[in-house]
C-alpha positions as CSV (number, residue, x, y, z in Angstrom):
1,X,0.0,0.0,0.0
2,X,2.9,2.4,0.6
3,X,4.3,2.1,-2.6
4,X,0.7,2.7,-4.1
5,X,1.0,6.1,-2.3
6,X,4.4,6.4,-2.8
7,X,3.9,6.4,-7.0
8,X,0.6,8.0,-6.9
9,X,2.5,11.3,-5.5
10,X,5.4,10.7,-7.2
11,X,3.0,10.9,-10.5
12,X,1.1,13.7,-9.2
13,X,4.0,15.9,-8.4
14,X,5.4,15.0,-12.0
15,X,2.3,15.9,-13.5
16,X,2.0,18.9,-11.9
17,X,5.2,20.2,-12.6
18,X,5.7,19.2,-15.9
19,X,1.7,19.3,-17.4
20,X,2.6,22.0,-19.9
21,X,5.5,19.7,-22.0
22,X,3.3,15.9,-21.2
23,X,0.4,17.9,-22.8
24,X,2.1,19.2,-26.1
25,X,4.0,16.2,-26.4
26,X,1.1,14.2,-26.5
27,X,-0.4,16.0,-28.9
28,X,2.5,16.5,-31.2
29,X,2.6,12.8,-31.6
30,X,-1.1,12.4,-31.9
31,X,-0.7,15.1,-34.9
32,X,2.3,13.1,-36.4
33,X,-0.1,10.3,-36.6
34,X,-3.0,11.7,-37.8
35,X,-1.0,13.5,-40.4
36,X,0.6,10.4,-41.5
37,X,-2.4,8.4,-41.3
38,X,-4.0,10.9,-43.4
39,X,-1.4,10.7,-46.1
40,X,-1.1,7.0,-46.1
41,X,-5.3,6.6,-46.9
42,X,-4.4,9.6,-49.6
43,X,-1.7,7.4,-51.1
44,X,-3.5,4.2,-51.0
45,X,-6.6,6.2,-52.6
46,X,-4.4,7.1,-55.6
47,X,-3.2,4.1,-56.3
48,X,-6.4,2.4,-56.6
49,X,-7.8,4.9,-58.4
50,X,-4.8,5.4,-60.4
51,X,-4.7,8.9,-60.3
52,X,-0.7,9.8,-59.7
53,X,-0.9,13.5,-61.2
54,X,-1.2,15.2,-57.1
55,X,0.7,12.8,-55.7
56,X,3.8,14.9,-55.6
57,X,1.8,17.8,-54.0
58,X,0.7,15.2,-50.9
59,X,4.2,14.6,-49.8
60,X,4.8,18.6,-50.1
61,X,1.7,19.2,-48.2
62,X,2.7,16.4,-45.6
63,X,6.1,17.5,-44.7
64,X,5.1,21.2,-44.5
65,X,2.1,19.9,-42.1
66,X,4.9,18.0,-40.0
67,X,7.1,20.9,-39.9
68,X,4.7,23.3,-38.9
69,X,3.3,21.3,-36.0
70,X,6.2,20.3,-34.9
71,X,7.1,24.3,-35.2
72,X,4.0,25.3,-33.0
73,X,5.5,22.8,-30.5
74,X,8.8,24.5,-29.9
75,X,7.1,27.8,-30.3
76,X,4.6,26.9,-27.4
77,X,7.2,25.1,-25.1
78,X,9.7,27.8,-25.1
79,X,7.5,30.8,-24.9
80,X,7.6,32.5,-21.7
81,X,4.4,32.6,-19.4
82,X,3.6,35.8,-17.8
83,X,2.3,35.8,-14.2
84,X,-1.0,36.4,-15.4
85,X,-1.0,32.7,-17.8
86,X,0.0,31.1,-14.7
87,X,-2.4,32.7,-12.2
88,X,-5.3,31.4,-14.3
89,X,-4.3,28.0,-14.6
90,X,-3.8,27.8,-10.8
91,X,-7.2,27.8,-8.9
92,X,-7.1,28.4,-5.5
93,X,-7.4,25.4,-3.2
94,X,-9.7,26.3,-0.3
95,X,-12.2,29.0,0.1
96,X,-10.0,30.9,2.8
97,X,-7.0,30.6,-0.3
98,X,-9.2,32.3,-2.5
99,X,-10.2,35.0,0.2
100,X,-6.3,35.7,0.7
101,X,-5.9,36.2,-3.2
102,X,-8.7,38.4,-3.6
103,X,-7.8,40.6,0.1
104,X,-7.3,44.2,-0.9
105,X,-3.6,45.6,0.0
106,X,-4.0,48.3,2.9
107,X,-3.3,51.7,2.2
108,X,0.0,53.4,3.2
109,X,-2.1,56.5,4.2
110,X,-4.3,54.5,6.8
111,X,-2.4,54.2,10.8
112,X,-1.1,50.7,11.6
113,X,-2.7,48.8,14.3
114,X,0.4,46.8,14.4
115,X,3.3,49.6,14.6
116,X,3.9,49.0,18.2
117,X,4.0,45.6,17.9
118,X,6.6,45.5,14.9
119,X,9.6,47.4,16.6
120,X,9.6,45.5,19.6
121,X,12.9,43.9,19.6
122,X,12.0,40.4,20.7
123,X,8.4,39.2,20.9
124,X,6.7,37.1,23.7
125,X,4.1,34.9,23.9
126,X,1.5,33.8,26.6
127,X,4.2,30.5,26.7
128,X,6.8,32.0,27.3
129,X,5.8,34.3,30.4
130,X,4.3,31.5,32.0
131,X,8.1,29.7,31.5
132,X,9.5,32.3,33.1
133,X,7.1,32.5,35.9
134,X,7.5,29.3,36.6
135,X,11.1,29.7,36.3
136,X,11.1,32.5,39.2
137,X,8.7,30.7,41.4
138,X,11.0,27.1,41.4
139,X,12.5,26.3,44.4
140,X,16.6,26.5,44.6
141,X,18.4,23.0,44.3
């Protein structure tokens, strides 16, 4: 069972790091083989009907097809993706992530509550007053 859960994140982290170049691969290849396919039934269609007059044009029009898709394949993989590509594709996970996302940036013109509280030098919790209480009140060795 652990090594069920073990590959399913493994695949999961893979996948979600590298979705972008799985996708376009996949469908590069897909394309290959549909354009191939494609040409093939053409071929096999002129030579049964004995028609060889286009047949020159077909491999012209195939490698140009191949060379083009595989064209808009580099083109997509190395194109840079602005912030704003990215944000869309990533959907918040929880309703309180989606709240922090959308939370409006307070002014600079507004007083902050929390001016006091940021130049202290050292900050102190409820835990640690109560260990140094306890500290004071302990008996000597």
């Amino acid at each position: 069972m652990f090594r069920f859960l073990a590959r399913s994140a493994l695949a999961t982290v893979i996948w979600k790091r590298y979705r972008r170049p799985i996708g376009s691969t996949l469908a590069l290849f897909i394309s290959y083989f549909f354009i191939v396919m494609v040409h093939g039934d053409y071929i096999s269609w002129a030579t049964t009907t004995a028609e060889h007059g286009h047949l020159w044009a077909s491999f012209v029009i195939k490698w140009l097809a191949l060379i083009g898709v595989t064209l808009l394949y580099y083109w997509f993989n190395t194109r840079t993706w602005t912030a704003d590509d990215l944000a869309a594709e990533v959907k918040p996970k929880s309703k309180r992530a989606a709240r922090r996302q959308r939370a409006p940036q307070p002014d600079a013109s507004e007083p902050d509550p929390f001016a006091s509280i940021r130049s202290k030098e050292k900050l102190r919790s409820r835990a640690d007053l109560a260990l140094e209480q306890a500290i004071k009140n302990r008996p000597p060795p």
